[in-house]
C-alpha positions in Angstrom: -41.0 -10.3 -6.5 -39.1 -10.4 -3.5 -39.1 -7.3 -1.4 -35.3 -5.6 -1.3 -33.7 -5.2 2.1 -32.3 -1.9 2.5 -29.3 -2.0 4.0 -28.8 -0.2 7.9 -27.1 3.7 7.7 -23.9 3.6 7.5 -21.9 3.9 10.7 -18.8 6.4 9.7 -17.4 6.6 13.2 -15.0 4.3 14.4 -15.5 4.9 17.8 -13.4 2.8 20.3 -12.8 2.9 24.2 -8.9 2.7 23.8 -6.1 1.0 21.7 -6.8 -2.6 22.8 -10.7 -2.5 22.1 -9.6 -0.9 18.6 -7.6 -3.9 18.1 -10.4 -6.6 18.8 -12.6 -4.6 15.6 -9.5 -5.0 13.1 -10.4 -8.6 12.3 -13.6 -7.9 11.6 -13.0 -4.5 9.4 -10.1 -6.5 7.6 -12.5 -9.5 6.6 -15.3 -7.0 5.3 -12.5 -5.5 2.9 -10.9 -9.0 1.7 -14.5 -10.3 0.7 -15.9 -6.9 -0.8 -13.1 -5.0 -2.1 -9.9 -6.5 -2.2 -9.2 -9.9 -1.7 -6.1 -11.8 -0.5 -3.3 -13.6 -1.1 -3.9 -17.2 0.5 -1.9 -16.8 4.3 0.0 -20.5 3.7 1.7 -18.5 0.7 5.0 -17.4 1.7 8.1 -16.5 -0.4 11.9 -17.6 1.0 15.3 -15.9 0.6 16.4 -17.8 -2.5 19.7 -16.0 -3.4 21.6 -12.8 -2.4 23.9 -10.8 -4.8 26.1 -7.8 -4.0 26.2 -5.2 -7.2 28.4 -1.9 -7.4 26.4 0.0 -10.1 28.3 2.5 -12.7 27.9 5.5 -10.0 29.2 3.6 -7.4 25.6 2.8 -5.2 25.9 -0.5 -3.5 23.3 -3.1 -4.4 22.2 -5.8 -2.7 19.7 -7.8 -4.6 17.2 -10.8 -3.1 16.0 -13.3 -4.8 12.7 -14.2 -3.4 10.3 -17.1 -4.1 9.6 -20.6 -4.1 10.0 -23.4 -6.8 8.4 -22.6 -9.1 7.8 -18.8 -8.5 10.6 -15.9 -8.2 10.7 -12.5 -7.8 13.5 -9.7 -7.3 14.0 -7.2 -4.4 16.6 -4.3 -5.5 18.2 -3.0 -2.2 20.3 0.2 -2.4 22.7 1.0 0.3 24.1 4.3 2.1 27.8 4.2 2.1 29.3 2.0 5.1 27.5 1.1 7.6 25.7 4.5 7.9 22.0 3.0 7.2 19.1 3.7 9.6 15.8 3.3 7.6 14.4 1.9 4.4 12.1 2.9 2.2 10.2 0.1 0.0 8.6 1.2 -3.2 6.4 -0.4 -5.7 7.5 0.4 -9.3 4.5 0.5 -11.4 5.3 -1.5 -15.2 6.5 2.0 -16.8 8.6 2.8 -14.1 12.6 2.3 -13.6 14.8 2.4 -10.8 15.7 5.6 -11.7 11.8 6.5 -10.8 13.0 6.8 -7.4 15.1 9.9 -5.8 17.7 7.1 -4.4 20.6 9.6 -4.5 18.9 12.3 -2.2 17.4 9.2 -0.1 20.5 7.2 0.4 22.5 11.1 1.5 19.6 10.8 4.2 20.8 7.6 5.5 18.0 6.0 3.8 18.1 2.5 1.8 15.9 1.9 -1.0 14.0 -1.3 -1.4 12.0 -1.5 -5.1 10.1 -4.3 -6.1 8.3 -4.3 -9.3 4.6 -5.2 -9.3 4.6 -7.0 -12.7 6.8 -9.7 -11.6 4.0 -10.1 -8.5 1.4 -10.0 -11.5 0.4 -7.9 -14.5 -1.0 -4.6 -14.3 -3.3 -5.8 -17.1 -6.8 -7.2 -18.1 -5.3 -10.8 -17.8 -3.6 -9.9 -14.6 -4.7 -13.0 -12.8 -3.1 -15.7 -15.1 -0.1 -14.1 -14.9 3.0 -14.4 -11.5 1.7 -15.6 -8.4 -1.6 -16.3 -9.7 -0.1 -18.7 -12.5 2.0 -20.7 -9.5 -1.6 -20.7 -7.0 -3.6 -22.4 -10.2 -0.7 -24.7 -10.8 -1.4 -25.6 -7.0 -4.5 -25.7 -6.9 -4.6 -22.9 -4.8 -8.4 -20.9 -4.5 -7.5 -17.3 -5.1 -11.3 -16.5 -4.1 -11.3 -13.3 -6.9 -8.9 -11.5 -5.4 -7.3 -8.9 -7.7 -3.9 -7.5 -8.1 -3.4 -5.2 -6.0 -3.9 -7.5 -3.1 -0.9 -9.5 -5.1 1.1 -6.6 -5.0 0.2 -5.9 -1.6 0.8 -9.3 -0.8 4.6 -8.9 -2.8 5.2 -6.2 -0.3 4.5 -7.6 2.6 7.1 -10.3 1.3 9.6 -8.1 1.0 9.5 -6.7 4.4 9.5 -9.7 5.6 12.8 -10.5 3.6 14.4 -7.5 5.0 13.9 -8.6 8.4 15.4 -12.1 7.8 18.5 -9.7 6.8 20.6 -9.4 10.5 22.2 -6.5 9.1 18.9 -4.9 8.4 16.4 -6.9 10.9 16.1 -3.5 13.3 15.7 -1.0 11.1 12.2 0.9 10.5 10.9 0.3 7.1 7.9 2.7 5.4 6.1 1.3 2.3 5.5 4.2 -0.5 3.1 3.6 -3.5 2.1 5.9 -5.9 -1.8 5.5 -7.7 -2.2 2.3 -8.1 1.0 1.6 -6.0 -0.5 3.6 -3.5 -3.7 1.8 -3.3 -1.6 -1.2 -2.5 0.8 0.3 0.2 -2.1 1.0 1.8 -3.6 -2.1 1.9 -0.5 -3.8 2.6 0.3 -1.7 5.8 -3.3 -2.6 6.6 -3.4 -6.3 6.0 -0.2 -7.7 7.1 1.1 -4.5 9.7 4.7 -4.4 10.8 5.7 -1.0 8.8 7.5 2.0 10.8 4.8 4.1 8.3 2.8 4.2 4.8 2.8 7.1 2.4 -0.1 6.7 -0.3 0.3 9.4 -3.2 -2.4 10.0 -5.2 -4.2 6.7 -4.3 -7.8 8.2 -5.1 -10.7 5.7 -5.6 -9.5 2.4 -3.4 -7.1 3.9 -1.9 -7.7 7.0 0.4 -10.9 8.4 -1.1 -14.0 7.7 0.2 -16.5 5.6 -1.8 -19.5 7.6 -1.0 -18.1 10.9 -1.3 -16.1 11.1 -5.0 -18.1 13.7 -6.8 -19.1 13.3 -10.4 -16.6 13.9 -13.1 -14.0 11.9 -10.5 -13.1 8.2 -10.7 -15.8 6.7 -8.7 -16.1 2.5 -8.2 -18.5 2.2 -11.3 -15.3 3.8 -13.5 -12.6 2.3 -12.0 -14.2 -0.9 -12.2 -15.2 -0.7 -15.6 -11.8 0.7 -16.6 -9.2 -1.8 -14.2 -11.6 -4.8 -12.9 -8.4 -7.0 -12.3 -6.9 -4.5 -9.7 -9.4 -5.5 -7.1 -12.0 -8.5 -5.8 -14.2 -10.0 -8.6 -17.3 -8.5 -5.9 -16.4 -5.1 -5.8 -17.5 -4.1 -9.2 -21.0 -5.3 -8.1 -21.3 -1.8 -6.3 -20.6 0.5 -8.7 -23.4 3.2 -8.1 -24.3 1.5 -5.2 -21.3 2.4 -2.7 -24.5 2.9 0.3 -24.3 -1.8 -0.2 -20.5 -1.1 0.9 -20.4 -2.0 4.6 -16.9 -0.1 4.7 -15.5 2.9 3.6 -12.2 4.2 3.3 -11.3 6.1 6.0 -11.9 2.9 8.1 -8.6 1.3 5.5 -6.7 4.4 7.0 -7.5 3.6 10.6 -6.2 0.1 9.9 -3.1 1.3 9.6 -2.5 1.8 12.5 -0.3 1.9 14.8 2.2 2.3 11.3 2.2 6.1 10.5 0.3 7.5 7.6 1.3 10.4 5.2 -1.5 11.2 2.4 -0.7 13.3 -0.1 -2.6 14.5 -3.1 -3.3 17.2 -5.3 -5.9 19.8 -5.9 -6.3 19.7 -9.8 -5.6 15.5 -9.8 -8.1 14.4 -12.9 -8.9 11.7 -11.2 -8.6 11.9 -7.4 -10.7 13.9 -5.0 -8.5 15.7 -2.8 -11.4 16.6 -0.7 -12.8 13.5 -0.5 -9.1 12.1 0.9 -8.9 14.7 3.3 -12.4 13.7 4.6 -11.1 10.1 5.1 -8.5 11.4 6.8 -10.1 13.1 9.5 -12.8 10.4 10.3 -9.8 7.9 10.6 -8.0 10.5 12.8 -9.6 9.1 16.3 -8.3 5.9 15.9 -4.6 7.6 15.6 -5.2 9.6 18.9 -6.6 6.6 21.1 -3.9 6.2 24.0 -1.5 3.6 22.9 -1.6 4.6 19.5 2.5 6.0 18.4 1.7 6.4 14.9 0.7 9.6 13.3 -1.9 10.4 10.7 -0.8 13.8 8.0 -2.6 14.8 5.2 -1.3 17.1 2.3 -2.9 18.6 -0.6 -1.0 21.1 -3.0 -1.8 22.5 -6.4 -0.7 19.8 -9.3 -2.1 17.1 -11.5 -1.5 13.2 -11.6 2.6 13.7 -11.3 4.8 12.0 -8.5 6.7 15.3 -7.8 10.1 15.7 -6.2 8.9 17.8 -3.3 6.1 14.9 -2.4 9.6 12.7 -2.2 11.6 15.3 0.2 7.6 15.3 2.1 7.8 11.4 2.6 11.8 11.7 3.4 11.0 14.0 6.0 8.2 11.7 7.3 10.7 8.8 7.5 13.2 11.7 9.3 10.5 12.6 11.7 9.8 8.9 12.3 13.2 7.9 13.1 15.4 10.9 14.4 18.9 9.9 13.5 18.1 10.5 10.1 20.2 13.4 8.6 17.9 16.5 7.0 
């Protein structure tokens, strides 16, 4: 029997001289995370502006919705608008399947000056077991297109980047700062989206837990750890990553090196104490071993971290908490 290997101790610091050796790591980091817990979205793949639409809806909120795709695969990008030209940030959500427009606090965001993006992830893929015969994974097999096991929340992060990049094909829109927002799931995708393919003013992660801002090694029992998640939602992520359930000390990453990828974008992580599934603590430890990367020189971004008492719920004061962040981001927002 051949003798096992153990793997060296894990290096939790992400010690760097300044911003510019930071940036010759990413490449590295980023591939570690595509082939063990992720995946990605082919970078040929690309969706185009295939229609635009102007709506007016029943309480008067303008509307303008994208049609984005190829051929033979579409999606839709819902943009809601301030009144007249008043508009100086947008926010980009991903609805989860169960979730509507109406998910969203678009009233209080758009009275910020504040447009809306939403895109919804099951037209990107399913959120279920068969997740990866199902939107962009149908049109890459129908190419011929290797997937390489990724999962679907690199589809949805993938779906994300899209739409930003949409938004900056829009003159109207090209110059203002946009900040991705997910929420459990969602937020385990914002985040890797803001990691992957950059170019967000900031990311705001709620609830995210295991694969998103939790660290592997540190989820106590009775929280989701990989072993659970994996066994419970295999399609979200690589078809690797399940391999180190119970063995997260394999992993040569760890969260809070996901968080420092973000960067330069600015980060808000919010959780909450009695969350069934996520460990607030564990977040908040990612959070500060990412922190050095967000105060090398050169860095503008910002890195916060809340935790208040709640369960699993998206609550309206963690949507006036990323508002503000936006606010804070880009000062001629109104309060």
């Amino acid at each position: 029997m051949a003798k096992r290997v153990s793997p060296p101790p894990f290096d939790f610091s992400l010690a760097a001289a300044d911003w510019q050796d930071w940036q010759t790591r990413r490449p590295e980091l980023l591939g570690r995370f595509v082939s063990e817990v992720y995946g990605c979205i082919p970078a040929q793949l690309s969706m185009d502006t295939l229609a635009v639409e102007e709506l007016v809806t029943a309480d008067r909120q303008r509307v303008r919705v994208y049609r984005l795709g190829t051929a033979d695969f579409s999606c839709s990008l819902r943009l809601y608008l301030p009144s007249g030209d008043d508009c100086q940030a947008i926010l980009l959500y991903l609805l989860l399947a169960d979730q509507e427009d109406s998910f969203v606090p678009i009233s209080d965001a758009l009275a910020k000056s504040c447009a809306v993006a939403l895109l919804r992830c099951d037209e990107l893929a399913k959120d279920q077991p068969n997740a990866r015969e199902t939107g962009i994974f149908t049109w890459m097999k129908q190419n011929k297109v290797d997937a390489g096991g990724t999962g679907a929340l690199a589809a949805w992060a993938w779906g994300l980047s899209q739409a930003q990049r949409c938004l900056q094909r829009d003159p109207a829109l090209a110059h203002l700062p946009t900040t991705v927002v997910g929420y459990s799931r969602g937020g385990k995708s914002a985040l890797w989206a803001c990691a992957l393919y950059g170019g967000f003013a900031g990311c705001a992660a709620v609830h995210s837990g295991c694969g998103g801002a939790s660290l592997f090694r540190a989820i106590p029992a009775g929280k989701e750890r990989i072993a659970e998640i994996t066994k419970s939602f295999p399609y979200w992520f690589s078809t690797a990553f399940s391999a180190y359930g119970g063995r997260e000390e394999q992993l040569t990453v760890d969260q809070h090196m996901l968080l420092a990828l973000c960067a330069p974008s600015s980060l808000l992580i919010i959780n909450t104490l009695e969350d069934p599934w996520c460990d607030a603590a564990s977040e908040e430890r990612s959070c500060a071993l990412a922190k050095p990367v967000y105060d090398l020189p050169g860095c503008q971004g910002s890195l916060s971290y809340i935790a208040h008492s709640g369960d699993h719920t998206f609550t309206h004061a963690e949507w006036e908490w990323i508002l503000q962040m936006i606010r804070r981001k880009n000062g001629s927002i109104r309060s």
